[in-house]
C-alpha positions in Angstrom: 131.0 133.1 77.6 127.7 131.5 77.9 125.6 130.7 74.8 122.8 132.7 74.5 119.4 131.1 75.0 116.7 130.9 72.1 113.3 132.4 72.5 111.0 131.3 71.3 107.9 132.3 70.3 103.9 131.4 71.6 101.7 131.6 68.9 98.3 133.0 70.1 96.0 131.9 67.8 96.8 129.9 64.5 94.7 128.4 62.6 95.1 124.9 61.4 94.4 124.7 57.3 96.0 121.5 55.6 97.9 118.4 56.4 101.5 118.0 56.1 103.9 114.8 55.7 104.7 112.6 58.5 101.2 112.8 60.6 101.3 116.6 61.0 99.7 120.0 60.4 100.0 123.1 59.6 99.1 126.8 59.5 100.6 129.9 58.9 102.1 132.8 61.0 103.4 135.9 59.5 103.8 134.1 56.2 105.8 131.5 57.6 104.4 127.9 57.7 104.7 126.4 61.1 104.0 122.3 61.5 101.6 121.5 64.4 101.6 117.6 65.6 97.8 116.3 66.8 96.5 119.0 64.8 93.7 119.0 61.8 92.3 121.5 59.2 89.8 123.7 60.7 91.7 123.7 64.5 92.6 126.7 66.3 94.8 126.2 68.5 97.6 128.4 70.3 101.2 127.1 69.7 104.3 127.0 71.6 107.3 126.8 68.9 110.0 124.7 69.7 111.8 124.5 67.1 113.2 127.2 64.4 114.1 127.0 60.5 115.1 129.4 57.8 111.7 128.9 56.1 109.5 127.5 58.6 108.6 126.6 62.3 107.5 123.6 64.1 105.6 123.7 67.5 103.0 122.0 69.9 99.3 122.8 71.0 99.5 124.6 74.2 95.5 125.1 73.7 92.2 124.1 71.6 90.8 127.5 70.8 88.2 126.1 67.9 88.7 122.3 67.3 87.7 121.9 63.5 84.3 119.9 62.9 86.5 117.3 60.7 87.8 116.4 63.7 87.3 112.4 65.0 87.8 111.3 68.8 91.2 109.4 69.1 90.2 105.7 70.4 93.7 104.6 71.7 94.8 105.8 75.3 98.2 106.2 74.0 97.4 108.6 71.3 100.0 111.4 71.0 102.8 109.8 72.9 103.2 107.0 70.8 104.1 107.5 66.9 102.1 105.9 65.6 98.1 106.2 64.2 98.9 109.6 64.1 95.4 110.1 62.1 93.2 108.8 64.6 92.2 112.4 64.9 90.7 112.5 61.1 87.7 110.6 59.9 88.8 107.5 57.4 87.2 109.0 54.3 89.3 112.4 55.2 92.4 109.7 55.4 91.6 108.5 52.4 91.5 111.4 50.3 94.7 113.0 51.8 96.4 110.0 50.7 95.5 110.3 47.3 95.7 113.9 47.1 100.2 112.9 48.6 100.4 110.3 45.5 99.0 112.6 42.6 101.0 115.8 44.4 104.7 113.8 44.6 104.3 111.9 41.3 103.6 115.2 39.7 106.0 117.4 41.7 109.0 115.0 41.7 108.2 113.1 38.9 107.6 115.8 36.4 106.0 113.3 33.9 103.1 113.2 32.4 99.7 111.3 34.5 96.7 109.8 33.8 93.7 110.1 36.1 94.6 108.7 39.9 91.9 106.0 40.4 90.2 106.3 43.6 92.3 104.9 46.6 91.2 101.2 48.0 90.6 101.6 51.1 90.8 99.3 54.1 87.8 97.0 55.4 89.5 96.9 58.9 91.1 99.9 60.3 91.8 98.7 63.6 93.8 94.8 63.7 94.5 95.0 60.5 98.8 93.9 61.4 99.9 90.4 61.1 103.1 91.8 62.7 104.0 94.0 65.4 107.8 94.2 66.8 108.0 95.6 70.9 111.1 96.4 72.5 112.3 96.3 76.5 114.0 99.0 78.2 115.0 99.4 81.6 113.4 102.9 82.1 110.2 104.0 80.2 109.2 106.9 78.5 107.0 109.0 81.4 104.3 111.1 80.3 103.8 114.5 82.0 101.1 113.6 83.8 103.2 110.6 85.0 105.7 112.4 86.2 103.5 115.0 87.5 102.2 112.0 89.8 105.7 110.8 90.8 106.2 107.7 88.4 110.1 107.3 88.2 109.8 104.5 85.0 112.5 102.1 86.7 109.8 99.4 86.1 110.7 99.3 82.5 109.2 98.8 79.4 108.3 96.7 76.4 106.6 98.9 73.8 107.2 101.2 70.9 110.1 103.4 70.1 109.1 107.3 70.9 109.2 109.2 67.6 113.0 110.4 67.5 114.5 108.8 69.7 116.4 105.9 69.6 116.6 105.2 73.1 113.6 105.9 74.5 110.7 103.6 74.7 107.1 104.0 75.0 105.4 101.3 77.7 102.2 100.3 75.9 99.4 98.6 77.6 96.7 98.2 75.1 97.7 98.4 71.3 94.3 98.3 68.7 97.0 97.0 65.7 97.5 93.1 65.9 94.7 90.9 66.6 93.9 89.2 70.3 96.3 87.5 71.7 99.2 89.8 70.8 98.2 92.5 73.5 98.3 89.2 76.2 101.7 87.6 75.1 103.1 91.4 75.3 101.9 92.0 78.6 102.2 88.4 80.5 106.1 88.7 78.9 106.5 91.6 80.9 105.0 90.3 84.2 107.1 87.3 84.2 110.2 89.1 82.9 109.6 91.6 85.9 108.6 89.1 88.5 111.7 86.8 87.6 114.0 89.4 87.9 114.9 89.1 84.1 116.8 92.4 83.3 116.0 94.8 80.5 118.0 96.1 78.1 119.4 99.7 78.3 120.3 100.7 74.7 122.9 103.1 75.8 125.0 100.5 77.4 123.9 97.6 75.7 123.3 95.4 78.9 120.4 93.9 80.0 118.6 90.7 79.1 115.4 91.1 77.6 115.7 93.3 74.2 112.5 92.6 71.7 109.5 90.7 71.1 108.1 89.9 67.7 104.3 88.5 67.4 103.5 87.5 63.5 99.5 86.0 62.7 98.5 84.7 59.7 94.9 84.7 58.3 94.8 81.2 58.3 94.9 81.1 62.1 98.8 80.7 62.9 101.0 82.7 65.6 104.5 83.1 65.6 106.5 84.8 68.6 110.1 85.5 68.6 111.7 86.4 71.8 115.2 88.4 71.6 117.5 88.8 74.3 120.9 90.4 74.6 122.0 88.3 77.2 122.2 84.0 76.6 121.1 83.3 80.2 119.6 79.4 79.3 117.7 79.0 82.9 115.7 82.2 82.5 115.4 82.1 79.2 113.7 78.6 79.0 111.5 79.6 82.1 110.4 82.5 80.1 109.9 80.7 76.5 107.7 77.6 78.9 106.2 79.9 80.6 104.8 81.8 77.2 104.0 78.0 75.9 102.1 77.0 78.8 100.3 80.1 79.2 99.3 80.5 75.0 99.1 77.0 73.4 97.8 79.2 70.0 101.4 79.5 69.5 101.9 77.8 66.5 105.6 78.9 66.4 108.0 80.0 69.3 111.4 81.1 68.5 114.4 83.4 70.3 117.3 85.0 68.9 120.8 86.0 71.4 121.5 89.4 69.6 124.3 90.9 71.1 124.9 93.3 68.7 124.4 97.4 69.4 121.5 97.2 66.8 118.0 95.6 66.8 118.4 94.3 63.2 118.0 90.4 63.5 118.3 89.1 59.6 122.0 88.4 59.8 121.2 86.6 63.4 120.3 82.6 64.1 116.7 82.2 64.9 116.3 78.7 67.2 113.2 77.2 67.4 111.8 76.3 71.2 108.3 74.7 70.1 106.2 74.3 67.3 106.6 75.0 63.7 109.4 77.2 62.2 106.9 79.3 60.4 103.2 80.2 59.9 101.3 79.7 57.0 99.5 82.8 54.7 96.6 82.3 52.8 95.9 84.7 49.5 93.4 82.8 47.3 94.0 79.1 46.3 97.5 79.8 47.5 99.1 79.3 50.9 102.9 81.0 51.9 105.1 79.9 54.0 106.5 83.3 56.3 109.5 82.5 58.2 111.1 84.7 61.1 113.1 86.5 58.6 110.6 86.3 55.9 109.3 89.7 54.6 105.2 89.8 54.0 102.7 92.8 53.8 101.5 93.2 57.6 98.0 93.4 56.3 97.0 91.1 54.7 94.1 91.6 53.2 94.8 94.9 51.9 98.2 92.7 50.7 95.0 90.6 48.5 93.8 93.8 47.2 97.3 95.0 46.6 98.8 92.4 44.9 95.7 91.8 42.9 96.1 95.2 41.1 99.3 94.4 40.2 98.7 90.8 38.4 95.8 93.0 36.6 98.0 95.5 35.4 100.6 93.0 34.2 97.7 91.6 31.7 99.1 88.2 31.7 98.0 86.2 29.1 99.9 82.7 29.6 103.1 83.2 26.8 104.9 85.6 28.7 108.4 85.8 31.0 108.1 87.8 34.2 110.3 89.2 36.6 109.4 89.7 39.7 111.9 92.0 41.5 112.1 91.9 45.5 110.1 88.8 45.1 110.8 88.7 49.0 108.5 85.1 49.7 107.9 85.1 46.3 104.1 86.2 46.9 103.3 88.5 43.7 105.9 85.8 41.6 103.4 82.6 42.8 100.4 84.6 42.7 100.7 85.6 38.7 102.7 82.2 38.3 99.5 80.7 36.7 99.0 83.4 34.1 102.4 83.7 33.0 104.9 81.3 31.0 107.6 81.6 33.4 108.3 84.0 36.4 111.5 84.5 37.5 112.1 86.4 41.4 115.1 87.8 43.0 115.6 89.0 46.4 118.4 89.9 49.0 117.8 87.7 51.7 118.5 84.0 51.2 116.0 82.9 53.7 112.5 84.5 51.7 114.5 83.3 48.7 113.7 79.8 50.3 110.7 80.4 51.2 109.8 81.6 47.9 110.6 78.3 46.9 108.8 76.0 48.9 106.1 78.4 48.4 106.2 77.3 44.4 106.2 73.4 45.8 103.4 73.2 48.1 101.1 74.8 46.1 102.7 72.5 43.1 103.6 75.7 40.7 106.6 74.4 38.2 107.1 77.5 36.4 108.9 79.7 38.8 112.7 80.5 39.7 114.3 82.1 42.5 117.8 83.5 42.8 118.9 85.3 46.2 121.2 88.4 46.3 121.8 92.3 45.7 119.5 93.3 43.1 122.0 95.8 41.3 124.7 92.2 41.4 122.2 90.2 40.6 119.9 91.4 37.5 122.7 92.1 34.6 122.4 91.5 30.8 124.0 88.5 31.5 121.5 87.1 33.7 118.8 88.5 31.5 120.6 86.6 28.1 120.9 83.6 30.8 117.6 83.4 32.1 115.3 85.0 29.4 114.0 88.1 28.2 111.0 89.9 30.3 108.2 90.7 28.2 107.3 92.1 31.8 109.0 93.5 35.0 107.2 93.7 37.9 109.2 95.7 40.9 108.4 96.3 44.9 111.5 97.6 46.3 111.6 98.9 49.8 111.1 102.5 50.7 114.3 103.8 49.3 113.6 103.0 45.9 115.7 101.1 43.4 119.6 101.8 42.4 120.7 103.6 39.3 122.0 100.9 38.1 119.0 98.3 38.6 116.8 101.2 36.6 119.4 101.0 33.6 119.5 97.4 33.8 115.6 97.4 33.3 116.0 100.0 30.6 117.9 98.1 28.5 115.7 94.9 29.0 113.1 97.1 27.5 110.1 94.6 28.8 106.9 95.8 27.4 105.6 96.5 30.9 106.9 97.4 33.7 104.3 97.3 36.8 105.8 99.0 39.8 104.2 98.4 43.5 105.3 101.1 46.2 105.5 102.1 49.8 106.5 105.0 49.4 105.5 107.8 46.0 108.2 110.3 46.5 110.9 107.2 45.5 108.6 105.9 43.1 108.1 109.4 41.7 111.7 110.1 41.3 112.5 106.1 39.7 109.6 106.8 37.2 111.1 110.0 36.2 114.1 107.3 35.2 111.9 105.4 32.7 110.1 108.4 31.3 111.7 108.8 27.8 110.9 105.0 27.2 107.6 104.2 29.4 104.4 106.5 29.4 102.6 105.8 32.5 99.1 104.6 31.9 97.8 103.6 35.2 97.9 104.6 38.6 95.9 103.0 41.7 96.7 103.5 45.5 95.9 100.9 47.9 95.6 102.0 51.9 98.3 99.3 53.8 98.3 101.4 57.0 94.7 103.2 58.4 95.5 105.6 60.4 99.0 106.7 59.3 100.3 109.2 56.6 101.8 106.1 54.8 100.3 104.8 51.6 101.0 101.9 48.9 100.4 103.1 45.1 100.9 100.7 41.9 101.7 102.2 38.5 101.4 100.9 35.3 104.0 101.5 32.7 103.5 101.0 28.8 106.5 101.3 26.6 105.9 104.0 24.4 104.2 102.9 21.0 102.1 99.9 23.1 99.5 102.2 24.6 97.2 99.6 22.3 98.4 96.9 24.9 96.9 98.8 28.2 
């Protein structure tokens, strides 16, 4: 017996009347909320749902019955198929605000402790080219839009782009993207045309075939461009031709690397990065200081919103010169060189060896003596026996990836019991739920959000912890 099909249904008229997570909207229909991409307060719009929940509904704008006065004109041609700048459609003060309204809401709502007064967000002097690194992948049929496919476009061309939002195997062919900084549009492109015209194959993700798989273009502030060419496929003729040919063609490469990854996932830390020409890393500027950023080398992709970031956080550690840091997913060791002169001794730990590294020669070239690096799993790594090893922390400074930190990690802290703990985030709904952790020991006194990303839902926020009984210390 054949399943039976769903219907459903086409919303009329619903009006649009807050912002919700992940770059959508929302109104409501019949008391239910229904989440409406490309959509912002004040819109009314008719709504075909495509998708059905016990409590709520998800759908697309069929039509613009009202568009809402707060509403800014896109500036990117690939608005709406590709995922991201999903707020292109909202002014930057609008951003802004939403962004501190999502920190205050999930550090209240999941937290559950008690909060001072949010200080007003920092926003972002450049809101277009504001990436120091952008990561593109090839596939041997693109994404079609439906006016593509309305023309008669069949996508066996290929394409080096972004991932469409969902889907693993699908990718979006982007000519122009207004995120990295001239010449990253160029390398993308010319890569392409050569791979196209050469009859380099692209890789289909399905089968895991194909030659060309991912491109990686990193820029520095202090004028310095890396690309990294991945392919799936060691063919050494067409791959040198390819890696000269992007040489010849861009001598502003600083650094040009490839990678053979063979594997069935993009991931490329655990993979040998060989060096064709140039340098095997740029060089960062922040201050006095200058950081070395390998291939594998984690750093904020905007840097000077990474400035304004990291500069919050030495101010909330109120260093005065006598005291022991940690600095906890040190990655390069940028926030552990950058308080390094304020502090006694600062001590980072990260997963991967290779930052770990970096972090070092970091310390050297710019001559700091007082730092120490150790590479591995955080939860292995910071024990009381490293802690009795290695010194007490008068204060812990922490920026974990999205995910937040382990159980165990937080206990480990707890039982330090460093006077402060300063705690940078991407993401406030992990942050939230960690701080809930530390509550019965650490009020939290500060809280500042810093925009990383214009144009996305996505937001950095850096809390200050006081152990309770040294508010006098804030």
């Amino acid at each position: 017996m054949a399943r039976k099909k769903k219907v459903y249904p086409l919303i009329e008229e619903l009006e649009i009347v807050d912002v919700a997570a992940e770059g959508k909207s929302l109104g409501r229909y019949n008391d239910i909320v229904v989440f409406v991409p490309m959509t912002v307060p004040g819109d009314v719009v008719k709504v075909q749902v495509n998708k059905l929940h016990r409590r709520f509904m998800e759908g697309y704008v069929v039509e613009y019955l009202k568009r809402s006065p707060e509403r800014a004109e896109p500036f990117c041609k690939h608005y709406g198929e590709c995922g991201g700048c999903k707020w292109q459609n909202l002014p930057y003060d609008k951003q802004l605000a939403l962004k501190e309204r999502q920190v205050s809401d999930q550090l209240g709502r999941i937290g559950k402790v008690a909060l001072p007064p949010i200080s007003p967000i920092i926003g972002s002097e450049k809101t277009r080219y504001y990436r120091n690194k952008l990561e593109f992948t090839f596939c041997n049929k693109r994404w079609l839009t439906f006016e593509q496919m309305a023309a008669g476009v069949d996508g066996s061309d290929g394409a080096l782009g972004f991932h469409v939002t969902g889907m693993f195997d699908k990718i979006l062919d982007i000519e122009e993207c207004h995120l990295q900084r001239d010449p990253s549009n160029a390398i993308r492109l010319e890569a392409k045309k050569f791979a196209i015209a050469n009859g380099m194959s692209f890789y289909d993700i399905r089968a895991n075939s194909g030659m060309m798989r991912n491109i990686v273009v990193r820029s520095s502030s202090a004028g310095d461009l890396m690309v990294i060419v991945i392919f799936a496929e060691d063919e050494p003729q067409s791959r040198n031709a390819l890696l000269s040919h992007l040489r010849d063609t861009f001598p502003e490469i600083t650094s040009l690397m490839y990678i053979i990854n063979t594997k069935l996932n993009d991931s490329y830390t655990d993979q040998e990065v060989v060096l064709f020409s140039g340098k095997d890393h740029i060089i960062e500027k922040m201050e006095t200081l200058s950081f070395k950023v390998g291939p594998k080398s984690f750093y904020q992709t905007n840097s000077e919103q990474a400035y304004r970031l990291y500069s919050v956080a030495r101010d909330f550690a109120a260093l005065t010169g006598t005291e022991t840091v940690y600095d906890l997913y040190t990655g390069t060791g940028t926030i552990a060189n950058f308080v390094a002169s304020k502090a006694r001794k600062v001590i980072g730990i990260e997963y991967v060896p290779e930052a770990i590294e970096d972090a070092k020669v970091n310390s050297s070239i710019n001559g700091i003596s007082n730092t120490e690096f150790f590479a591995g799993d955080m939860k292995d790594i910071l024990s009381d026996d490293f802690i009795r090893t290695h010194g007490h922390p008068d204060v812990i400074i922490l920026d974990p990836p999205r995910a937040g930190i382990h159980e165990d990690v937080a206990q480990t802290i707890l039982r330090a019991a460093p006077d402060r703990l300063v705690y940078v985030s991407c993401n406030p709904a992990t942050q939230a739920r960690d701080i809930a952790i530390f509550d019965f020991l650490y009020k939290v006194e500060k809280v500042q959000p810093v925009d990383m990303f214009p144009h996305t839902h996505h937001v950095e926020n850096v809390v200050l912890m006081l152990k309770r009984g040294n508010d006098d210390n804030a």
